[in-house]
BAPAVEX-790301 format. One record per residue (C-alpha): residue in three letters; x, y, z. Coordinates in steps of 0.25 Angstrom, whole numbers, padded with zeros to 4 digits, always signed. Example, Ala and Ser with C-alpha at 12.3 -4.5 7.8 and 13.67 -1.06 7.14 Angstrom:
% BAPAVEX-790301
ALA+0049-0018+0031
SER+0055-0004+0029
***
This chain:
% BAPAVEX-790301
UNK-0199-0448+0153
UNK-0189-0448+0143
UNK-0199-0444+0132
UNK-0204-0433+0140
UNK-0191-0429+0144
UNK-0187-0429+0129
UNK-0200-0420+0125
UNK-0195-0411+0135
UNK-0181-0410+0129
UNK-0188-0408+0114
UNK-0198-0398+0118
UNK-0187-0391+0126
UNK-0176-0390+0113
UNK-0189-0384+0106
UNK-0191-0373+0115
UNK-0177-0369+0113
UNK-0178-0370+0100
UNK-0188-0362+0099
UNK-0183-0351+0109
UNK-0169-0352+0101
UNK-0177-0346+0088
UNK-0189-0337+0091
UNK-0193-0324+0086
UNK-0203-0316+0093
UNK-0211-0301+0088
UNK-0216-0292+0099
UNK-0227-0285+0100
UNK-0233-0295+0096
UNK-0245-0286+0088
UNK-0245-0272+0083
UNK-0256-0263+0076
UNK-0253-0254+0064
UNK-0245-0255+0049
UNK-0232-0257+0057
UNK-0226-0261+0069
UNK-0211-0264+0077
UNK-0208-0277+0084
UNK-0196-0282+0090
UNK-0194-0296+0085
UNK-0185-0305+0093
UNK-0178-0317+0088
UNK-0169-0329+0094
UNK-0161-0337+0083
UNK-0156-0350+0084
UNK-0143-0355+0085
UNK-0136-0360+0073
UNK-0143-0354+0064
UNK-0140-0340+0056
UNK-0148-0331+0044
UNK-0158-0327+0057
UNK-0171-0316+0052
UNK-0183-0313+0056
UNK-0195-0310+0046
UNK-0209-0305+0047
UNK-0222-0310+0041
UNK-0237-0309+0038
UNK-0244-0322+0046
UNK-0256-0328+0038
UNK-0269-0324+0043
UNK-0274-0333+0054
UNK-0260-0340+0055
UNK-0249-0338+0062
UNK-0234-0337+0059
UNK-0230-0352+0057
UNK-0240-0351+0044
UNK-0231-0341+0037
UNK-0222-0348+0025
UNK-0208-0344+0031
UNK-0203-0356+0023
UNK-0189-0355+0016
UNK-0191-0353+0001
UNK-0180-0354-0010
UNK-0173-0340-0014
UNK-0183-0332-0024
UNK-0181-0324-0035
UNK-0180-0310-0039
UNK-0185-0300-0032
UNK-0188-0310-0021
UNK-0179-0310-0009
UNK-0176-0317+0004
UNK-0180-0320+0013
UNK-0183-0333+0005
UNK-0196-0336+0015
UNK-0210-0343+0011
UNK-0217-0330+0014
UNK-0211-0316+0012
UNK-0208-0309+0025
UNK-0211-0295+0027
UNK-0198-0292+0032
UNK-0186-0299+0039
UNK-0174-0295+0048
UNK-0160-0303+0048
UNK-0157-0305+0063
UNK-0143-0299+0062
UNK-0151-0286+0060
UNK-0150-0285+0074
UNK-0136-0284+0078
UNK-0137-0291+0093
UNK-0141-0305+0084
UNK-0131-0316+0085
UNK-0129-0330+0087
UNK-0127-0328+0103
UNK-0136-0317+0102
UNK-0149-0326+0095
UNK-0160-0318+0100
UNK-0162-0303+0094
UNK-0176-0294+0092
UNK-0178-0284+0081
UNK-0188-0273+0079
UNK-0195-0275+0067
UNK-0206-0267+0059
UNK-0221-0276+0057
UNK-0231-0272+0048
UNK-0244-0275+0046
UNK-0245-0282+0034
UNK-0260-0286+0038
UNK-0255-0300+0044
UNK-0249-0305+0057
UNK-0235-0305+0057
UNK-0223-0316+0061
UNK-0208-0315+0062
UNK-0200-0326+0058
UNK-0187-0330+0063
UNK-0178-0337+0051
UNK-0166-0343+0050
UNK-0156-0345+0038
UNK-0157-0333+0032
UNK-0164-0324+0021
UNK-0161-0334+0011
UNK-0164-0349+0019
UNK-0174-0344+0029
UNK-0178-0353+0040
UNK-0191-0349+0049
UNK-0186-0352+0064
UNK-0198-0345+0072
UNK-0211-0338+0070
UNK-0214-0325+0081
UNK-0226-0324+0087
UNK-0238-0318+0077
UNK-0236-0302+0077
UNK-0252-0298+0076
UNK-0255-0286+0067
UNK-0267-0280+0074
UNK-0274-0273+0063
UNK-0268-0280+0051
UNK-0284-0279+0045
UNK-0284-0264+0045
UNK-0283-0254+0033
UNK-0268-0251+0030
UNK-0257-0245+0021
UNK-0269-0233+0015
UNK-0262-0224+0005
UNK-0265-0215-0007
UNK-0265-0212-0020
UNK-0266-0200-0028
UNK-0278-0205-0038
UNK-0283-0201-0054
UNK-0289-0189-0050
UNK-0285-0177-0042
UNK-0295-0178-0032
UNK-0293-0192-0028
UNK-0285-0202-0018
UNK-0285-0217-0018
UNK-0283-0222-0004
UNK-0277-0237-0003
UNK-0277-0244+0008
UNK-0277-0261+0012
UNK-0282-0270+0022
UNK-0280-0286+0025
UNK-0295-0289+0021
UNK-0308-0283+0013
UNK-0316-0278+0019
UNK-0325-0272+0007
UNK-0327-0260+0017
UNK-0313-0253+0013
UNK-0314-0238+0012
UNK-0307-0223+0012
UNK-0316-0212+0019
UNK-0311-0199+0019
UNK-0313-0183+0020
UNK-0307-0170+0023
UNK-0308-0170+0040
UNK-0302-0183+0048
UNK-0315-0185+0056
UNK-0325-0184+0044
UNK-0322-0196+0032
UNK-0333-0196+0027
UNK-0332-0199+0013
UNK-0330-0214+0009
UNK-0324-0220-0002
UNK-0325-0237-0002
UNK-0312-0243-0007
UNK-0310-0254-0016
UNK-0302-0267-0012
UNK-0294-0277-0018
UNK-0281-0285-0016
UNK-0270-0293-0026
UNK-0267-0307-0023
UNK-0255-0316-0028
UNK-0262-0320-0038
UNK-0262-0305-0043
UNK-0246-0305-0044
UNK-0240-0307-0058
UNK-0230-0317-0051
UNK-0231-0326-0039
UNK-0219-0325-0032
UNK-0214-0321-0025
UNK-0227-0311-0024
UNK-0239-0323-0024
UNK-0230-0331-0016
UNK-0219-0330-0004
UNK-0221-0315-0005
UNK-0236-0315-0004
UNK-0241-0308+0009
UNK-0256-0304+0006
UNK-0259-0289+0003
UNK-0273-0287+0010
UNK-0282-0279+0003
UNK-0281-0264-0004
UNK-0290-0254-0004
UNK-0291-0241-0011
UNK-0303-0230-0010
UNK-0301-0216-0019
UNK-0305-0204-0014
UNK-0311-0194-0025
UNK-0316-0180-0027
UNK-0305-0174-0016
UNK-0300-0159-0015
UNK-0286-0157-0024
UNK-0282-0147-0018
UNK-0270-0154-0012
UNK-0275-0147+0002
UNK-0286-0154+0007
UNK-0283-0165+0018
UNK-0292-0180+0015
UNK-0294-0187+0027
UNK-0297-0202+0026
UNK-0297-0217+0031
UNK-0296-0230+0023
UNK-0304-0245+0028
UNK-0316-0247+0034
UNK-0325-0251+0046
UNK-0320-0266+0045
UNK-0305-0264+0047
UNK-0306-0251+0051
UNK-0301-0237+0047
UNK-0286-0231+0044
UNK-0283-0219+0051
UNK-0286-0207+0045
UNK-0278-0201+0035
UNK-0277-0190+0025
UNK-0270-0184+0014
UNK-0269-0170+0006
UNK-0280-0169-0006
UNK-0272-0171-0020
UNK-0269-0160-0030
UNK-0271-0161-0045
UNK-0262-0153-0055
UNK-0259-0141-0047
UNK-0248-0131-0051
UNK-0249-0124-0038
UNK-0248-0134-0029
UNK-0234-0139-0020
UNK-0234-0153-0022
UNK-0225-0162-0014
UNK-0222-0177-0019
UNK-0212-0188-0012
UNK-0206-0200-0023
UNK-0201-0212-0020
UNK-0196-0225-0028
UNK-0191-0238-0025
UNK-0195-0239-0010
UNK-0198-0251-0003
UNK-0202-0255+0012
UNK-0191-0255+0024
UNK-0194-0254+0037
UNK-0186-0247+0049
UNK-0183-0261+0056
UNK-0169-0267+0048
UNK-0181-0278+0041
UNK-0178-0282+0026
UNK-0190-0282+0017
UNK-0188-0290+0005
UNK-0181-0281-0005
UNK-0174-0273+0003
UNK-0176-0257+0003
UNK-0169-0252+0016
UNK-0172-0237+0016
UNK-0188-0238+0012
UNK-0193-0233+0026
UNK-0183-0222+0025
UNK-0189-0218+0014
UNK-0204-0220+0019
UNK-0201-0211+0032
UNK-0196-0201+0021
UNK-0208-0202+0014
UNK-0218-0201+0026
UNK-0210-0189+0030
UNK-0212-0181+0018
UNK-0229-0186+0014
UNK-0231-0183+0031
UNK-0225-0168+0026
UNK-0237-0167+0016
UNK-0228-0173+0003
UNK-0241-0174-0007
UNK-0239-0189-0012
UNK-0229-0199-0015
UNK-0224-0206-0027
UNK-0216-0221-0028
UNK-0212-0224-0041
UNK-0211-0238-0038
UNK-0204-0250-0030
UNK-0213-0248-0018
UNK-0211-0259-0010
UNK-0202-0269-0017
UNK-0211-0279-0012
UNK-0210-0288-0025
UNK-0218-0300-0022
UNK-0215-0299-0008
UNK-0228-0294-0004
UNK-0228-0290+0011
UNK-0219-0279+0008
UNK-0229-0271+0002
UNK-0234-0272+0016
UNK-0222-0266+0021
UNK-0220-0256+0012
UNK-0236-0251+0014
UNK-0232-0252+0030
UNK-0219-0243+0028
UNK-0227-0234+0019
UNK-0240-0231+0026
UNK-0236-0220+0034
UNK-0231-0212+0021
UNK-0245-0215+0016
UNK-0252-0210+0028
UNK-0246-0197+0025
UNK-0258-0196+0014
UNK-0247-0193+0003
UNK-0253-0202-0009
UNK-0243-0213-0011
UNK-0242-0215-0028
UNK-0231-0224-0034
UNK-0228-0232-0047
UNK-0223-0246-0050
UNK-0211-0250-0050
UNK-0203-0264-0055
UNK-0204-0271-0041
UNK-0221-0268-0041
UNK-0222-0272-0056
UNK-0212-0278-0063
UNK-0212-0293-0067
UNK-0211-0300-0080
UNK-0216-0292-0091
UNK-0225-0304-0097
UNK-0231-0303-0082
UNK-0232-0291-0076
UNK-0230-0281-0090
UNK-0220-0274-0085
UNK-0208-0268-0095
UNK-0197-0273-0086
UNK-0197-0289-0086
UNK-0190-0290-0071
UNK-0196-0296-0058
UNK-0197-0284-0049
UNK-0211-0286-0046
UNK-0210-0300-0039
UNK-0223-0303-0045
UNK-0229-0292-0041
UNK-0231-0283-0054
UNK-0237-0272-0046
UNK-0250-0280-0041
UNK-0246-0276-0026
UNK-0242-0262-0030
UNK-0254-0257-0038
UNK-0264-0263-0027
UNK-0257-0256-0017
UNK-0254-0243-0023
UNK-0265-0237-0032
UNK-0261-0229-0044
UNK-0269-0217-0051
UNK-0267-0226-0064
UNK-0278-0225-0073
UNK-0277-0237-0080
UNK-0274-0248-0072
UNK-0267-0248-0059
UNK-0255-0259-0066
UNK-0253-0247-0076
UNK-0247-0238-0064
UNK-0244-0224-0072
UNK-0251-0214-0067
UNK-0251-0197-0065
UNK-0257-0185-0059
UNK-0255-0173-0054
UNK-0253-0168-0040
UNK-0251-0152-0039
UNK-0239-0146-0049
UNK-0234-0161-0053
UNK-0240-0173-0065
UNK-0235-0185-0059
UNK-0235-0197-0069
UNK-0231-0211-0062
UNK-0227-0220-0074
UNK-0224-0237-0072
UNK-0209-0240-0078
UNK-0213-0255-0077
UNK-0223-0256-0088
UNK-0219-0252-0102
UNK-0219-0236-0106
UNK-0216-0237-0120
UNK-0225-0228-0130
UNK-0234-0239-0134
UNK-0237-0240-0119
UNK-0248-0237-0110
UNK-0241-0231-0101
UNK-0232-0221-0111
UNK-0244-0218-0114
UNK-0249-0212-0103
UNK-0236-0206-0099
UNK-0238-0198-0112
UNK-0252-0195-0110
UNK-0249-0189-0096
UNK-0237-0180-0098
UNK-0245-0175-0110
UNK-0255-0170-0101
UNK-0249-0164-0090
UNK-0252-0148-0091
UNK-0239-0143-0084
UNK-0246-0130-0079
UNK-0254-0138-0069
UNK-0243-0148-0066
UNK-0228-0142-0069
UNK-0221-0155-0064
UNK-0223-0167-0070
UNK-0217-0181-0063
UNK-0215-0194-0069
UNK-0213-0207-0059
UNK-0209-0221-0062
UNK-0201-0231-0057
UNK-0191-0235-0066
UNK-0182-0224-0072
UNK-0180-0220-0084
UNK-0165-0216-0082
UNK-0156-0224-0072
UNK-0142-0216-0070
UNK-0139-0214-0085
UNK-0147-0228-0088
UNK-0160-0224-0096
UNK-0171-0237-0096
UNK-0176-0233-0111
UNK-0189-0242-0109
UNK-0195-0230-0097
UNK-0187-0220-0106
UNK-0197-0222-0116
UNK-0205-0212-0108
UNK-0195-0201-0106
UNK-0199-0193-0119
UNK-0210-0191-0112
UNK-0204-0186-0100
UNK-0196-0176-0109
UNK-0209-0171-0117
UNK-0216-0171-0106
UNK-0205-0162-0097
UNK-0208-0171-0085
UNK-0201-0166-0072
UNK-0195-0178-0067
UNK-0196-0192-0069
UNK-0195-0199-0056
UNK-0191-0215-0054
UNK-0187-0226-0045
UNK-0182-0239-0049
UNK-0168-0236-0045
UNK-0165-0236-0031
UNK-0158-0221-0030
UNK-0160-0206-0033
UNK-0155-0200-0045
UNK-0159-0188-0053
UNK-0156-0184-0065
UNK-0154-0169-0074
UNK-0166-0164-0082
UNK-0166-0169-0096
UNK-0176-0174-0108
UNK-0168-0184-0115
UNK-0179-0182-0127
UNK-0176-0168-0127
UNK-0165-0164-0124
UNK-0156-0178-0122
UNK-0150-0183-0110
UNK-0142-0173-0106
UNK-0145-0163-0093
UNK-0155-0152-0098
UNK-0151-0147-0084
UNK-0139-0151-0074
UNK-0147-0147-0062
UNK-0160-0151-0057
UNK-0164-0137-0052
UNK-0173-0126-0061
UNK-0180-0127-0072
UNK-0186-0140-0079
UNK-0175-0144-0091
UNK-0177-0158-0091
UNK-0185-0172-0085
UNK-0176-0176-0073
UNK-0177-0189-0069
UNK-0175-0195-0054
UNK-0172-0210-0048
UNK-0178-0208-0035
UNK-0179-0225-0033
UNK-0171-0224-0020
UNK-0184-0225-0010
UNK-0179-0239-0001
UNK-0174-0251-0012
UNK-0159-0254-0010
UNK-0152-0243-0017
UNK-0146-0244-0032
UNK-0132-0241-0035
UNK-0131-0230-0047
UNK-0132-0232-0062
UNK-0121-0224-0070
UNK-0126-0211-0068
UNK-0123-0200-0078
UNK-0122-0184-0079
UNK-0138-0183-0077
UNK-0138-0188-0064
UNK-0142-0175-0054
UNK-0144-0181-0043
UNK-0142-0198-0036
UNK-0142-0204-0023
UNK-0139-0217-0019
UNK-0150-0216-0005
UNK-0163-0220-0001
UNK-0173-0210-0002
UNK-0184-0202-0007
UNK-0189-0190-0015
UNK-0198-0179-0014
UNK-0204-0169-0023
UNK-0211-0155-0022
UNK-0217-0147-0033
UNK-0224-0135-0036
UNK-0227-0126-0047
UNK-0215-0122-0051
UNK-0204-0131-0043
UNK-0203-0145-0043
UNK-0192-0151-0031
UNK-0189-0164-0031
UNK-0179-0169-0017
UNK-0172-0182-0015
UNK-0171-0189+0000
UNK-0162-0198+0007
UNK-0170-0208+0015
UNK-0158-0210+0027
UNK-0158-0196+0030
UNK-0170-0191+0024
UNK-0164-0178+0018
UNK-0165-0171+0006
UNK-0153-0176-0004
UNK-0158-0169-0016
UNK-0167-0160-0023
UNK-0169-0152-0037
UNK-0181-0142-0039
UNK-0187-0140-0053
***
């Protein structure tokens, strides 16, 4: 009796226990890229540092087989929380006001994604940097976590292509695009090539190959030849296949070559990074980013032609189930059909130089050195896809994207091109010329003489505006050609005539804001707020505009 009585007693205290540290997720499936669902918590008493945190659970397991062991603090670029297993986002208790030490049980709604697994929320103790796992939730199912996902283009070698990229969980060997110019008839098929990266694949194992792991499926990418250029014609089109079935369909605007005539309309972004409406943290924090994304799906949903990022895109480094979230937040402003190009920046590239051949020797990449980037994002390079400078024409406008990372001296590879390029652009078919790039060559009144090395070039070449990121503001500097005319203003103002190459930060898309470098008399324009930028450009008039995220107006513009 006393034994029973005693197994009564433990079995009872265990109960408590259990009902005095739970955390639950309701609904308890969901269908679709994204979903929201309240997560409810109770924490115990005597302890502190409560979070919640979401994760991918194995296939065919459940969440007790996720690693949500304590690890030591890691280094740069890694940050906490210090778990076994990267999460794909966490959420202090405190965010939610009513939360105390009488008040132990709270919910919150938080934003789900399908990153092609089931999902879990752990409850922790202790803190971002000494995490204790408390309780699991029940498994969130993701209904359709094998379908096609995350579809997007880019603008392709020739004027009469488009690449479609698209990913899935498995191979099928099936994977295709079919397309044409009425949504009831796609007739024409174009198979698509598969393939994947592993850890193996990254230049460095952790935190990439290791704790930040989270497996990145399959991608697909099928090009579509031989289409009008009159940038009139609407393509209609479906990626996957009969196995895990078919996207909805999509469609976007036939391209245009060089075309003096045409009205193009182009929106640039730089440094952005994955949040989501829901108060979570991400690893590497950019508050403002989905901000910036509604701004952008406003404007591509008003017939904006394409979209340039110039690098940082989803400050993943290492920590790979962000990409995940930054594909989720982003897949409505692909669906617009506005091809999506972008260059690298230091936190998709950089790593030791012996390792990763970049110029600058710094850890940015955590490991990554581009791997996850260039499979996600094709590039219209023709050399190899690692080389990520490229151009072409889109109506009145030569666009050059150009990699700061990887070294631009005259004996390069890539200075070559540079020069090549400009030499060949006939200015009667294409008046505007833009160059992209990530790093800047001019920081308030700081030059870096290393991506200087190219500005002769720009001068000669009386290029219309060199465009960067790298820096987390807006800034916009005079007209000037420091190797023709020096450094000083050709022109105070911004407006009228060509006089000079001005230069533009526009680095402010979502990454924590930087403070201002000493800025000198050149300095137009600079604000310290999330946003984004836009350009429109004709024949004759090129109209570059500055938005703020928080507001989402106009803060300034200039017109050449």
């Amino acid at each position: 009796v006393g034994l029973r009585l005693m197994r009564t007693l433990l079995l009872a205290c265990a109960a408590a226990a259990a009902a005095a540290q739970s955390v639950t997720v309701t609904p308890e499936s969901f269908k679709g890229s994204k979903t929201v669902s309240t997560v409810t918590w109770t924490f115990p008493e005597g302890k502190d540092g409560c979070f919640v945190a979401t994760f991918s659970v194995p296939d065919k397991g459940t969440p007790a087989d996720i690693n949500a062991t304590a690890i030591p603090p890691q280094p740069y670029p890694a940050t906490s929380p210090w778990l076994a297993t990267a999460p794909l986002h966490y959420l202090e208790c405190n965010m939610n006001k009513s939360f105390s030490p009488s008040e132990p049980t709270a919910s919150w709604n938080l934003d789900l994604i399908n990153a092609r697994f089931d999902l879990a929320v752990g409850l922790f103790a202790g803190g971002l940097d000494t995490p204790e796992l408390l309780a699991w939730s029940n498994m969130v199912t993701v209904e359709d976590k094998a379908s096609y996902m995350h579809g997007k283009l880019a603008r392709w070698q020739q004027d009469d292509q488009m690449m479609v990229h698209f990913q899935s969980k498995s191979l099928s060997g099936k994977a295709a695009v079919r397309y044409g110019f009425n949504a009831s008839s796609l007739t024409k098929v174009v198979p698509a090539t598969s393939r994947s990266y592993s850890r193996d694949d990254l230049c460095h194992p952790s935190p990439g190959a290791t704790w930040g792991w989270h497996d990145p499926g399959y991608f697909h990418r099928a090009l579509l030849s031989g289409l009008p250029t009159d940038g009139k014609t609407k393509v209609f089109y479906q990626y996957g296949d009969d196995v895990f079935g078919w996207s909805p369909v999509l469609s976007f605007t036939a391209t245009l070559g060089a075309d003096p005539s045409a009205t193009v309309n182009v929106i640039l972004v730089a440094d952005k990074g994955v949040s989501f409406n829901d108060s979570s943290s991400f690893h590497w924090a950019e508050p403002q980013a989905w901000m910036t994304a509604r701004g952008m799906e406003e404007h591509a949903k008003a017939g904006y032609n394409m979209i340039l990022h110039a690098g940082d895109i989803a400050y993943a480094t290492g920590i790979e189930v962000k990409w995940e979230a930054f594909e989720t937040e982003m897949d409505k402003v692909y669906q617009t059909g506005a091809p999506y190009m972008v260059g690298l920046g230091n936190h998709e590239q950089d790593w030791s130089t012996e390792e990763a051949g970049t110029y600058y020797d710094s850890k940015d990449s955590g490991g990554e050195c581009g791997v996850p980037t260039v499979h996600r994002f094709p590039v219209p390079s023709k050399t190899s896809e690692h080389d990520v400078w490229y151009s072409f024409n889109y109506g009145p406008v030569h666009y050059l994207m150009w990699d700061t990372e990887l070294d631009c001296g005259p004996s390069s590879a890539q200075y070559k091109f540079i020069k090549q390029d400009l030499e060949a652009v006939d200015r009667k078919a294409t008046p505007w010329v833009i160059v992209f790039g990530h790093r800047p060559i001019y920081t308030g009144n700081d030059r870096d003489e290393h991506l200087g090395q190219i500005e002769p070039l720009l001068d000669e070449h009386h290029v219309t505006l060199s465009l960067y990121g790298h820096v987390h503001n807006s800034q916009v500097w005079c007209p000037f050609e420091r190797y023709s005319n020096g450094t000083k203003c050709a022109s105070k103002t911004l407006n009228g005539p060509y006089t000079g190459v001005i230069h533009s930060v526009i680095g402010n898309a979502g990454q924590t804001l930087s403070k201002f470098p000493n800025l000198d008399d050149r300095t137009i324009f600079h604000a310290y707020e999330h946003g984004y930028s836009t350009m429109t450009a004709n024949s004759t008039h090129l109209t570059f505009r500055y938005y703020a995220d928080v507001t989402d107006t106009l803060h300034f513009d200039f017109t050449v």
